[in-house]
Backbone as JSON Lines, residues from 0, in Angstrom:
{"i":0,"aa":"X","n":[122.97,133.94,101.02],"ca":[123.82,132.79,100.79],"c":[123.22,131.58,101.51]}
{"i":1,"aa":"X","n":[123.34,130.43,100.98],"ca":[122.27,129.34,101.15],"c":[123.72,128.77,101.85]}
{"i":2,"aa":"X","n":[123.25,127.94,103.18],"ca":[124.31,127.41,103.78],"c":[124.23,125.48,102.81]}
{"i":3,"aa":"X","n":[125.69,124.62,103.21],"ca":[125.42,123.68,102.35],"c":[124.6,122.56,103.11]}
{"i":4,"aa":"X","n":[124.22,121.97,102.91],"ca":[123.81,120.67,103.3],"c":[124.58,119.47,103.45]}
{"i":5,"aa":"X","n":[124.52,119.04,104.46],"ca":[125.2,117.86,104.81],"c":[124.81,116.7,103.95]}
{"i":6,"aa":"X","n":[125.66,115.65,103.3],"ca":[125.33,114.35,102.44],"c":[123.79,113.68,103.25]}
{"i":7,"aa":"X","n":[124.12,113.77,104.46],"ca":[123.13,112.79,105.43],"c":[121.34,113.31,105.25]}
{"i":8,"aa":"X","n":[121.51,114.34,105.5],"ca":[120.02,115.19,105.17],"c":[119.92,115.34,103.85]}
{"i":9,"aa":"X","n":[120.3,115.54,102.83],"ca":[119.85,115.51,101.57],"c":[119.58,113.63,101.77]}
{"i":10,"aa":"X","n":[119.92,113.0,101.88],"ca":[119.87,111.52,101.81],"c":[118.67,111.38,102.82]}
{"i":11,"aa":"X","n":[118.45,111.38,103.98],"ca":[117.29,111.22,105.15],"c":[116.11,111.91,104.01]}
{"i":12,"aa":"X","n":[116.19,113.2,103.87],"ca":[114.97,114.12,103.25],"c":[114.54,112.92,101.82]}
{"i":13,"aa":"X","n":[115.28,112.28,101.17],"ca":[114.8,111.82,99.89],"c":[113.92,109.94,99.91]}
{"i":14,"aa":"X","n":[114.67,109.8,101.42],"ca":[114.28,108.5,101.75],"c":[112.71,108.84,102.56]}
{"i":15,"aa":"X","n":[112.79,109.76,103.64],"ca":[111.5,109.98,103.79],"c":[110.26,110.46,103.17]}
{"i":16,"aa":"X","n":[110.47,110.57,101.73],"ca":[110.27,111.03,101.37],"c":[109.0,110.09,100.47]}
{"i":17,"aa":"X","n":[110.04,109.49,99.82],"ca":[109.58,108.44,99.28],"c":[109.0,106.96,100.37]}
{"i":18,"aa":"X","n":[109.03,106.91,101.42],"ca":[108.75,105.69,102.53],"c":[107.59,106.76,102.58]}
{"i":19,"aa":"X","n":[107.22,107.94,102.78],"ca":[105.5,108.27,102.81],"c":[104.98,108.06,102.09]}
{"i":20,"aa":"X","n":[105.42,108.39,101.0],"ca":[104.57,108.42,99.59],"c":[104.25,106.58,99.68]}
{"i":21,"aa":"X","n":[105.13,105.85,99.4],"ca":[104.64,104.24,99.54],"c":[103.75,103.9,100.37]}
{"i":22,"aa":"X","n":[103.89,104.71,101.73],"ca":[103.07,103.93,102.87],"c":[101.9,105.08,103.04]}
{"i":23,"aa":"X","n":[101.26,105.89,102.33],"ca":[100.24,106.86,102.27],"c":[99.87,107.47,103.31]}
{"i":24,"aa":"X","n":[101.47,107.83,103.95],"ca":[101.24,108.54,105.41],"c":[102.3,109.63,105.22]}
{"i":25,"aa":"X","n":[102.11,110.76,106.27],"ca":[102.44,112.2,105.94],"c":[104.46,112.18,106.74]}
{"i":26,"aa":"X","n":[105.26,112.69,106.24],"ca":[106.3,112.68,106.42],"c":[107.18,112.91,107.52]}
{"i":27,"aa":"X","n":[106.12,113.6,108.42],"ca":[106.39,113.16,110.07],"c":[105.88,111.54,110.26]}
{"i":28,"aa":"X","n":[104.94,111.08,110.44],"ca":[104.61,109.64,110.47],"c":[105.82,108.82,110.37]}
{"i":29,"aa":"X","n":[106.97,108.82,109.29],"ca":[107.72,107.74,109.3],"c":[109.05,107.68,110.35]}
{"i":30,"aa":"X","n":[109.04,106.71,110.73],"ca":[110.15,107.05,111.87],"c":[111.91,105.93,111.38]}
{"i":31,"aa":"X","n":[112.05,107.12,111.64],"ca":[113.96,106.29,111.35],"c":[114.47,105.53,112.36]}
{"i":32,"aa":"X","n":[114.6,104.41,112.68],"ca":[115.01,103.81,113.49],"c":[116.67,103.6,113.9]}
{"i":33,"aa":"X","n":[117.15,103.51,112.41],"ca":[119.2,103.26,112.91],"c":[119.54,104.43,111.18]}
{"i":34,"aa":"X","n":[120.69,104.83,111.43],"ca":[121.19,104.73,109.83],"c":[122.91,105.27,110.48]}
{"i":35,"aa":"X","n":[123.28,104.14,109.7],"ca":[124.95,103.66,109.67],"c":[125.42,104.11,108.35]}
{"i":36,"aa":"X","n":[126.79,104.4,108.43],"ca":[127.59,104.91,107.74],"c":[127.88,103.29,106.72]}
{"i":37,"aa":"X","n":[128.16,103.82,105.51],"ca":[128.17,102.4,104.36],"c":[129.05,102.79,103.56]}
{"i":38,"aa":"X","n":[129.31,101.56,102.84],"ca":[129.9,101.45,101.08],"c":[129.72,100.55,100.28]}
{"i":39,"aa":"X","n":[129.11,100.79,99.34],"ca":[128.8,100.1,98.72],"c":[129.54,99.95,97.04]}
{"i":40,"aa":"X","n":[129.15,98.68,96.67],"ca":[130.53,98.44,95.71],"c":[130.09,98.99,93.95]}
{"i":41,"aa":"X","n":[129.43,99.78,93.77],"ca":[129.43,100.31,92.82],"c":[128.22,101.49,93.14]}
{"i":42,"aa":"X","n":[128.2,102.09,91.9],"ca":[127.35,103.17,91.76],"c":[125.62,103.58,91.77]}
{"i":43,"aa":"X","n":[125.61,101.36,91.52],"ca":[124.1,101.22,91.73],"c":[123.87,101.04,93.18]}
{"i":44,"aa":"X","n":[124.55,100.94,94.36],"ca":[124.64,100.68,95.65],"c":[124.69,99.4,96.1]}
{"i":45,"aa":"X","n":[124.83,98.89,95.22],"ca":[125.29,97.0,95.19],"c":[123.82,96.31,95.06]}
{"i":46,"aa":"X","n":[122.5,97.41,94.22],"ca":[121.54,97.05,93.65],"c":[120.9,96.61,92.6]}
{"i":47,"aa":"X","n":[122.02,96.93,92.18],"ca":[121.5,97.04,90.62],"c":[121.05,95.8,89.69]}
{"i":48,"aa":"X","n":[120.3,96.45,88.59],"ca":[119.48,94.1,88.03],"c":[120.34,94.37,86.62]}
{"i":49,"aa":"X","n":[119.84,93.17,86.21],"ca":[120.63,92.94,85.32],"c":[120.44,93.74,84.0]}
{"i":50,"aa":"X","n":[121.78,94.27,83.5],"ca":[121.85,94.93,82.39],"c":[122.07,96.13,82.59]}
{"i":51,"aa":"X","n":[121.9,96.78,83.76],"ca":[122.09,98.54,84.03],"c":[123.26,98.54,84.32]}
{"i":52,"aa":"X","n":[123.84,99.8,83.61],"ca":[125.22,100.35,83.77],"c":[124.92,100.83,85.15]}
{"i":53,"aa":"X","n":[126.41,100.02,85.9],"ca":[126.43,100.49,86.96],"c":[128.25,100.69,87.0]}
{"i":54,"aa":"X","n":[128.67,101.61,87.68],"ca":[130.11,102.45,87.63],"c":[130.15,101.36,88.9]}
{"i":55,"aa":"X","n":[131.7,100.27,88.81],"ca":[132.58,99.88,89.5],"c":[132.98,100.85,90.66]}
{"i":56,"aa":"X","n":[132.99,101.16,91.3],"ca":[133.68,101.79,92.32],"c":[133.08,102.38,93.55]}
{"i":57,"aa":"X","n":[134.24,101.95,94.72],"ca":[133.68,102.18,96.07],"c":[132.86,103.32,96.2]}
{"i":58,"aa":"X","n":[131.51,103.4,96.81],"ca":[131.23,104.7,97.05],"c":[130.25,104.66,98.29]}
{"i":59,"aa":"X","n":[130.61,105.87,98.78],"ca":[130.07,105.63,100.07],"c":[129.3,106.58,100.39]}
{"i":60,"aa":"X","n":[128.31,105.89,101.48],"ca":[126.82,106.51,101.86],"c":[126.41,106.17,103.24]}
{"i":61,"aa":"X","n":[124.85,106.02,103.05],"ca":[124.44,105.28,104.6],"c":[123.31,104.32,104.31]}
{"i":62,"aa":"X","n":[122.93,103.48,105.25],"ca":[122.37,102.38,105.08],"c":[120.84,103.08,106.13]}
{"i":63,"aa":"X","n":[119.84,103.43,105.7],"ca":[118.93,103.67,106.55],"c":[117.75,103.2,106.77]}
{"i":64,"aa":"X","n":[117.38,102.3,108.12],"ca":[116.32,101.43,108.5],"c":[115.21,102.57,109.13]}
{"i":65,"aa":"X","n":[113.89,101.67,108.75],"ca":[112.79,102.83,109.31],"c":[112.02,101.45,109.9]}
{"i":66,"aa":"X","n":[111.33,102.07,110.86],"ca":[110.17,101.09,111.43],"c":[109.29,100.4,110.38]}
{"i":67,"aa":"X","n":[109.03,99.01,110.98],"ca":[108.44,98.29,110.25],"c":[109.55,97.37,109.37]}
{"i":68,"aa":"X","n":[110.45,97.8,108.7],"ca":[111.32,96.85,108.34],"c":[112.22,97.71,106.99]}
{"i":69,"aa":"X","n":[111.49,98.48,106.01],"ca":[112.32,99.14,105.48],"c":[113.68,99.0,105.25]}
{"i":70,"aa":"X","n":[114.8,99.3,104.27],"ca":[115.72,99.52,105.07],"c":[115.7,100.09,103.01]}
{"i":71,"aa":"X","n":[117.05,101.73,103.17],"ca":[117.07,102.19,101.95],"c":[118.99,102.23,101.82]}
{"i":72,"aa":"X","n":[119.36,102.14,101.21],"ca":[120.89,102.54,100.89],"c":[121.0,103.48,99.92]}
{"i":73,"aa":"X","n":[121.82,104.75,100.58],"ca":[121.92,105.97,99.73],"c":[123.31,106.28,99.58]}
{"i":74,"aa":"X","n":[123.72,107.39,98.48],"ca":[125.32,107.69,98.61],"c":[124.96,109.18,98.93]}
{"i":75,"aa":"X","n":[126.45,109.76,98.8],"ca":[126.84,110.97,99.58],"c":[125.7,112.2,99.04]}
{"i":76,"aa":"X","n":[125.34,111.65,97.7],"ca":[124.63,112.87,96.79],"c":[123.22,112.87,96.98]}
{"i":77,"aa":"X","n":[122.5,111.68,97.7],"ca":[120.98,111.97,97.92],"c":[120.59,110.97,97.24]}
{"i":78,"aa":"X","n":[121.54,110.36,96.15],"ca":[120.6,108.99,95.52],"c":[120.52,107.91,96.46]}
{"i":79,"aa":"X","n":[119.36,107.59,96.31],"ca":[119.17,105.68,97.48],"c":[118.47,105.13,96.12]}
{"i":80,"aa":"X","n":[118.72,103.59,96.8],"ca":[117.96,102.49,96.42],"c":[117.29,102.02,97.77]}
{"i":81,"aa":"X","n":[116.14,100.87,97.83],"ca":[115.19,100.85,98.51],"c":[115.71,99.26,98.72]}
{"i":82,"aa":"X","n":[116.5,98.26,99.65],"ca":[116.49,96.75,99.65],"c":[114.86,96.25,99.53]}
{"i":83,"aa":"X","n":[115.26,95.42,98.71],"ca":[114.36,94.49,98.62],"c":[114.03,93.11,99.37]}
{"i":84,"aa":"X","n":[113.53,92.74,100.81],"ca":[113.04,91.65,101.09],"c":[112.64,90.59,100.92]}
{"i":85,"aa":"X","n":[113.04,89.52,100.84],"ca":[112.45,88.06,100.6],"c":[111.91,87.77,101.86]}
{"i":86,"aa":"X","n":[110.67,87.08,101.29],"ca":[110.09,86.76,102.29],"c":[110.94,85.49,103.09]}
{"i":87,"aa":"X","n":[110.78,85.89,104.33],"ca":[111.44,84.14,105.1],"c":[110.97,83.49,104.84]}
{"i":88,"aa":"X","n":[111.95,82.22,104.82],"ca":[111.63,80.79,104.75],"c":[112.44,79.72,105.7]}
{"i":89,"aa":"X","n":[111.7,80.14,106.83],"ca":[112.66,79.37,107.88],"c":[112.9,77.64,107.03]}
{"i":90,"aa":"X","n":[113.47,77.05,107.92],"ca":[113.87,75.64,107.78],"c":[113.06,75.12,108.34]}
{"i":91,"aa":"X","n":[112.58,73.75,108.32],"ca":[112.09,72.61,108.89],"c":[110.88,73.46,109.65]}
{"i":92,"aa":"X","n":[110.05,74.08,108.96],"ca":[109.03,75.15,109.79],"c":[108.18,75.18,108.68]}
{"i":93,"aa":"X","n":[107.46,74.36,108.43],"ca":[106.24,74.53,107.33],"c":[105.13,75.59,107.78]}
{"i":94,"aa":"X","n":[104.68,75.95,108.84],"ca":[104.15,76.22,109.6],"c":[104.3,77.81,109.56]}
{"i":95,"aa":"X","n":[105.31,78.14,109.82],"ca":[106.42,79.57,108.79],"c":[106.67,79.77,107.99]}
{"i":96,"aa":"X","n":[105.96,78.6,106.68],"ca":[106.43,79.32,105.66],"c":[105.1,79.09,104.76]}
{"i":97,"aa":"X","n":[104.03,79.03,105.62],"ca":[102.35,78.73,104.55],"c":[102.37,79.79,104.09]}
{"i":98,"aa":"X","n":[101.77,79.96,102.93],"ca":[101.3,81.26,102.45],"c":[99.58,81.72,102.95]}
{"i":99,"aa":"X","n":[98.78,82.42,102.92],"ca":[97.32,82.28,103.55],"c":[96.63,83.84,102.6]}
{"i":100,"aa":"X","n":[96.0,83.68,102.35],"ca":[95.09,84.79,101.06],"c":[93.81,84.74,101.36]}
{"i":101,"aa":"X","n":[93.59,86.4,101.32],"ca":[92.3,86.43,101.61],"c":[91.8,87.34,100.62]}
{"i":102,"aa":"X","n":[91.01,87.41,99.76],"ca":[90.75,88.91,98.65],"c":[88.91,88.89,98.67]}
{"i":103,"aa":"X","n":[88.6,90.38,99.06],"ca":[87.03,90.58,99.12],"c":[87.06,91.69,97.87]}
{"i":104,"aa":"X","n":[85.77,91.91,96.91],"ca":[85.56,92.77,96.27],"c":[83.99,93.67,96.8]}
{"i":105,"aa":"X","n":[83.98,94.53,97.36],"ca":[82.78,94.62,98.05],"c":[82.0,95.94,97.46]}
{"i":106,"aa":"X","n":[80.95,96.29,96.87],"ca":[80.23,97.73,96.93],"c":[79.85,97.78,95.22]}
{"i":107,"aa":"X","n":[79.88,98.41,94.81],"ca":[79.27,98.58,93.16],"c":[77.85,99.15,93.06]}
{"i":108,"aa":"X","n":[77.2,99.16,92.45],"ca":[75.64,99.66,92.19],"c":[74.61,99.02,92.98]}
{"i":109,"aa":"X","n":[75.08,97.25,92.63],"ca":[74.02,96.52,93.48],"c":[75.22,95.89,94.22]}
{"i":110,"aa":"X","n":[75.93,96.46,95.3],"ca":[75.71,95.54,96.43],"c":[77.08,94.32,96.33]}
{"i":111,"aa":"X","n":[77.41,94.24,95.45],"ca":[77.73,92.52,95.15],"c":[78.79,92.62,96.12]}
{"i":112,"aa":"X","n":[79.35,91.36,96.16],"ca":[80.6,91.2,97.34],"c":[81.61,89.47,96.74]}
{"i":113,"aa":"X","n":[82.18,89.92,96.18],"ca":[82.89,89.11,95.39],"c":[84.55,88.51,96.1]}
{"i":114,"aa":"X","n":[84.58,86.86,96.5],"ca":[85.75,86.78,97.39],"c":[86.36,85.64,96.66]}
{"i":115,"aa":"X","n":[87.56,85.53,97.26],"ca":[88.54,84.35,96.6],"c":[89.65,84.07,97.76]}
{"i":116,"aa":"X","n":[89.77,82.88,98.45],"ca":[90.55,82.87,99.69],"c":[91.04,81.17,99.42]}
{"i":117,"aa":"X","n":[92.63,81.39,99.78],"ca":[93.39,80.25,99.14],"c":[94.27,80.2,100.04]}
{"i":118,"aa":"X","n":[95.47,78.85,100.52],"ca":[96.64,78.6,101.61],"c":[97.69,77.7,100.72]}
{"i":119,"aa":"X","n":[98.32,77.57,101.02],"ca":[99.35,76.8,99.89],"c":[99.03,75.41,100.06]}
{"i":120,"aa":"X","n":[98.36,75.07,100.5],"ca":[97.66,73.55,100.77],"c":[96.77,73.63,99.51]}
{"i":121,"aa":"X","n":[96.37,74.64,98.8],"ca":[95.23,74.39,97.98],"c":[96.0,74.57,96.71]}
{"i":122,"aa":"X","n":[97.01,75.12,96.61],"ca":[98.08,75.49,94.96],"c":[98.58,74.9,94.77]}
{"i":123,"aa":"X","n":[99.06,74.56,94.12],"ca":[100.03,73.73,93.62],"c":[101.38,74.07,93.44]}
{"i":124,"aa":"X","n":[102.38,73.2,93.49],"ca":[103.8,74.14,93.94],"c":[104.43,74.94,93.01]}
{"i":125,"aa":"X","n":[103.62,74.67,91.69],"ca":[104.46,76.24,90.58],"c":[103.48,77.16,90.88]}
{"i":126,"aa":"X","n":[101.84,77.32,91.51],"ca":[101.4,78.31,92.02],"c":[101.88,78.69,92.57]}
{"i":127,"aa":"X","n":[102.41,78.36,94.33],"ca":[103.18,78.89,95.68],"c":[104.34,79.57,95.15]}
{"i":128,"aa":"X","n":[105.45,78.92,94.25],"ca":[106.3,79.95,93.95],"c":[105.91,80.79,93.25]}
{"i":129,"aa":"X","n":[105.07,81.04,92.39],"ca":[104.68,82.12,91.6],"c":[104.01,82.86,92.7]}
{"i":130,"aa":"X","n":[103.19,82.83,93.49],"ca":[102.43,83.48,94.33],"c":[103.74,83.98,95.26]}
{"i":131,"aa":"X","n":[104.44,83.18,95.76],"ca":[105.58,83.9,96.83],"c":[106.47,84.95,95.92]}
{"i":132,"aa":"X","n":[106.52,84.66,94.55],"ca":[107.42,85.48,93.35],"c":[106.7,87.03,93.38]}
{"i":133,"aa":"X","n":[105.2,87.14,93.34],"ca":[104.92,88.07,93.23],"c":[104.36,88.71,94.73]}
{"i":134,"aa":"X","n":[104.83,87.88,95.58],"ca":[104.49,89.01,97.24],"c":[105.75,89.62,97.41]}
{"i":135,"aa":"X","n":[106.79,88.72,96.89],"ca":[108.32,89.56,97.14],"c":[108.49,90.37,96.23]}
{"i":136,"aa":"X","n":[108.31,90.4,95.27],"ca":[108.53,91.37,93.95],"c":[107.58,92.64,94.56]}
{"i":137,"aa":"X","n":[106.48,92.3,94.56],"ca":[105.68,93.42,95.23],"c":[106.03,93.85,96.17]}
{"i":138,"aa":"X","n":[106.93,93.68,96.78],"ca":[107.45,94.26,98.4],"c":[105.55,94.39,99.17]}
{"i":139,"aa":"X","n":[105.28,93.37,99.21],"ca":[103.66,93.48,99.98],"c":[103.55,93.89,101.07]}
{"i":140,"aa":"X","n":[104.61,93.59,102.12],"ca":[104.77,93.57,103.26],"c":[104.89,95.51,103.69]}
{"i":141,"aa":"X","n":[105.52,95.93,102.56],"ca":[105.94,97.08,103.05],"c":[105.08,98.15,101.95]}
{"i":142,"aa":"X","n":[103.57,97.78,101.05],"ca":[102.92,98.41,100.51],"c":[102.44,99.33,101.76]}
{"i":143,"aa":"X","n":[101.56,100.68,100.78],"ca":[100.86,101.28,101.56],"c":[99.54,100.58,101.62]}
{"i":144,"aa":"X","n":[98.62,100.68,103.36],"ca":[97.64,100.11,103.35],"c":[96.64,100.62,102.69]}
{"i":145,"aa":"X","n":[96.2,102.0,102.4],"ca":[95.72,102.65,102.0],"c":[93.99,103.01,103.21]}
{"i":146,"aa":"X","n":[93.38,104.04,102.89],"ca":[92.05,103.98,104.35],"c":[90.82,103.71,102.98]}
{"i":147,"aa":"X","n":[89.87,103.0,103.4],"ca":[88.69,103.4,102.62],"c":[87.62,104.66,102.51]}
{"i":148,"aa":"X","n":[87.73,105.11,102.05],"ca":[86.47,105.99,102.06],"c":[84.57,105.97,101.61]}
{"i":149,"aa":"X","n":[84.02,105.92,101.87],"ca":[82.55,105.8,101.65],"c":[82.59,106.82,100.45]}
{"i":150,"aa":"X","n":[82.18,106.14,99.06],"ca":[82.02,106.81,97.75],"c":[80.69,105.42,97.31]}
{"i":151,"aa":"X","n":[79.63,106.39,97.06],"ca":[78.52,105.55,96.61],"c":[79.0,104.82,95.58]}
{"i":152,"aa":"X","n":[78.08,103.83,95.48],"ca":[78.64,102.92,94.29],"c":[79.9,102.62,94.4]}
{"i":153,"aa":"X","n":[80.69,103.33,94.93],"ca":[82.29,102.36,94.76],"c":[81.92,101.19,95.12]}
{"i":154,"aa":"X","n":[83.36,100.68,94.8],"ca":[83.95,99.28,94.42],"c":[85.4,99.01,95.72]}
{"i":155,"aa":"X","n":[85.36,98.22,96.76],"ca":[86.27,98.17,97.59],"c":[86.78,97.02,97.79]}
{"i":156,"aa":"X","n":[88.22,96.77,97.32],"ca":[89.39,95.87,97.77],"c":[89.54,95.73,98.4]}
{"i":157,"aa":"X","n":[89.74,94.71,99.36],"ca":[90.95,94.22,100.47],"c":[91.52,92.97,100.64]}
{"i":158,"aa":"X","n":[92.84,92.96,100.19],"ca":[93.68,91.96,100.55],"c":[94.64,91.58,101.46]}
{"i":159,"aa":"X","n":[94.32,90.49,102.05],"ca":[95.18,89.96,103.0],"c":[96.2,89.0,102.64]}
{"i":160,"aa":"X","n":[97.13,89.33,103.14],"ca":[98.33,87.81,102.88],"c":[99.09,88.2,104.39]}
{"i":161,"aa":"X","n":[98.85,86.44,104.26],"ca":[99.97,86.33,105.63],"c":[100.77,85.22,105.2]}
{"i":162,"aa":"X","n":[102.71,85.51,105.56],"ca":[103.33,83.74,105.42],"c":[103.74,83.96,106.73]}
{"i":163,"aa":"X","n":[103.35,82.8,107.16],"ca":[103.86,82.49,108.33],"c":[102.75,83.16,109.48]}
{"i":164,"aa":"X","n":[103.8,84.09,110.57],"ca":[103.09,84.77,111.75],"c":[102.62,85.94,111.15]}
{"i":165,"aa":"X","n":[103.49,86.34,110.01],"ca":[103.29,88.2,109.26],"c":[102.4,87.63,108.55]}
{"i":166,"aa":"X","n":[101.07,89.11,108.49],"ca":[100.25,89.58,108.24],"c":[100.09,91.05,107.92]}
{"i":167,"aa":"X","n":[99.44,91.14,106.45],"ca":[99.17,92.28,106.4],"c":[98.05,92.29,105.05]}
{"i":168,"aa":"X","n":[97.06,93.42,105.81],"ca":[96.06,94.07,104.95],"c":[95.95,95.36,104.45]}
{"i":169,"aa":"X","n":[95.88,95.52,102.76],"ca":[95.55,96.45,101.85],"c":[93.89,97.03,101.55]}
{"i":170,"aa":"X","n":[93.92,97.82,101.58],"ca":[92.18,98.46,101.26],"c":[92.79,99.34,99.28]}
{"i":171,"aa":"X","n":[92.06,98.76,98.23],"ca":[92.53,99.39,97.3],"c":[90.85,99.88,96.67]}
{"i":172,"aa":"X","n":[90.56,100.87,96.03],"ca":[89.24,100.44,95.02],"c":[89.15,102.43,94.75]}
{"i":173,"aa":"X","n":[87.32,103.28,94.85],"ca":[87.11,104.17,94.55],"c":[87.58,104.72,96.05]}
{"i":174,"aa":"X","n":[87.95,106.08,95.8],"ca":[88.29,106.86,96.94],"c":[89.64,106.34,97.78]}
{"i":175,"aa":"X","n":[89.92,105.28,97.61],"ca":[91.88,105.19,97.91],"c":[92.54,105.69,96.86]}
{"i":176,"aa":"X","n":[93.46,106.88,97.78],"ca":[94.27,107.56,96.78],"c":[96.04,106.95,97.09]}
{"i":177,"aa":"X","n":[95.98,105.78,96.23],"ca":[97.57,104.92,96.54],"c":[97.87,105.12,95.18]}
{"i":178,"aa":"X","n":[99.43,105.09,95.08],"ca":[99.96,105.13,93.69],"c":[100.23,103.43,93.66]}
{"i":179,"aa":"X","n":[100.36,102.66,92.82],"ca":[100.75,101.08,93.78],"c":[102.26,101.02,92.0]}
{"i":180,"aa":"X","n":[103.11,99.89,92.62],"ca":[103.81,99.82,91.76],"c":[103.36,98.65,90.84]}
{"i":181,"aa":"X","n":[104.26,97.98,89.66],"ca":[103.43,97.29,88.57],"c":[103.31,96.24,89.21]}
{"i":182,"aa":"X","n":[104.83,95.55,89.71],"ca":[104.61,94.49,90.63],"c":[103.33,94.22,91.58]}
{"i":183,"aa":"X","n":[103.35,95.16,92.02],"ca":[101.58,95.48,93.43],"c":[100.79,94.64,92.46]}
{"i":184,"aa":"X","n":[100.52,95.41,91.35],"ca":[99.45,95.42,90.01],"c":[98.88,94.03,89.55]}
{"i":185,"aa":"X","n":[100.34,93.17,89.22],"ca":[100.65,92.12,88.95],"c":[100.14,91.01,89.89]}
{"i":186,"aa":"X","n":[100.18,91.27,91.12],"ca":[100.39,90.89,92.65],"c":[98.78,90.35,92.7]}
{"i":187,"aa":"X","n":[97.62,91.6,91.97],"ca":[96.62,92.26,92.73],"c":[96.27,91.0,91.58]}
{"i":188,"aa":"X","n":[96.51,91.34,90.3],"ca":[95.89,90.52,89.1],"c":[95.64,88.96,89.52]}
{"i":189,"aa":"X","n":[97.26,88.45,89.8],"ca":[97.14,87.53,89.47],"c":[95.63,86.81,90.63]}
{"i":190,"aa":"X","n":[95.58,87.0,91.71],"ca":[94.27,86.91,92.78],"c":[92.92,87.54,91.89]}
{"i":191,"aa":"X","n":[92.57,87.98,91.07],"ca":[91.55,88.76,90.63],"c":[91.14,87.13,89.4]}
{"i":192,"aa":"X","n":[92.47,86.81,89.0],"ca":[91.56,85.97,88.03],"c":[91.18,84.63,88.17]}
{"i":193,"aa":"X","n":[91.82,84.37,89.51],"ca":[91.45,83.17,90.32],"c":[90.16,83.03,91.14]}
{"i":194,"aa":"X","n":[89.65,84.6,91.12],"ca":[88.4,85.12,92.34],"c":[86.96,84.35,91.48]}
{"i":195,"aa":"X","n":[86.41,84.04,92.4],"ca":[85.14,83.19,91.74],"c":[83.73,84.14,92.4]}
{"i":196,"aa":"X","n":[82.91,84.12,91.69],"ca":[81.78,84.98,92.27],"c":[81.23,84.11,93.29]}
């Protein structure tokens, strides 16, 4: 006879679960920092986008933060959603709210090393929001970094974005084994066709 499981551990087990898999680290690695008792006002966890049936009614779960910034909302049954972050935009703080890009393409057959590095001083302001559209959509901040590995001839990514004081760098190309989402994809593109040899 299988004893039952508490709502909380089926919910912890599905969130850590998925926060490794994103951040390409093993399921001890992620650390839980708070998780509070919640309710949230419908069935999507008060997530839901537009057009998905989501069931009206109170239901309750927990709200669980992990290091680094994370934070997932789950109900009693093990389903979570993952909050989504906007990047800050303090007030009267330009300074906090630059955007700063750095993208190298490095390794191939011969060698080449291909870069493209831009600050919101250089875009133009339907670039910056499109560029800030797709670091938040991408949840960038909270991608996995991924490690490089030495594979001849590969081809190696790395992108940097920082707004403000936050910073963070991605390694993507041959021998990173990251799943990335479309947004990431989108994220990665739109820098790829701006990159100049």
């Amino acid at each position: 006879m299988t004893a039952p499981v508490h709502p909380l551990v089926a919910a912890l087990d599905a969130v850590l679960e998925d926060a490794a898999r994103r951040q390409g680290v093993a399921v001890g690695e992620v650390v839980v920092i708070r998780v509070e008792a919640a309710r949230w006002p419908d069935s999507c966890l008060g997530l839901g986008v537009a057009g998905e049936p989501c069931t009206e009614a109170l239901t309750k779960g927990y709200r669980i933060r992990l290091r680094g910034g994370a934070t997932y909302r789950c109900d009693l049954e093990g389903h979570f959603r993952r909050e989504r972050r906007s990047i800050p935009r303090p007030e009267d703080s330009p300074i906090s709210d630059e955007i700063r890009l750095h993208y190298t393409a490095t390794g191939g057959i011969a060698g080449l090393r291909h870069e493209y590095e831009t600050d919101s001083t250089r875009l133009t302001a339907s670039e910056v929001r499109e560029l800030r559209s797709l670091i938040t959509e991408s949840d960038f901040f909270n991608a996995a970094v991924g490690r490089a590995s030495e594979i001849p001839d590969g081809i190696t990514r790395r992108l940097w974005i920082a707004v403000g004081r936050r910073n963070r760098e991605v390694v993507r190309g041959d021998g990173v084994e990251v799943k990335d989402s479309r947004p990431f994809d989108e994220l990665v593109s739109w820098v790829e066709e701006r990159m100049v040899s």
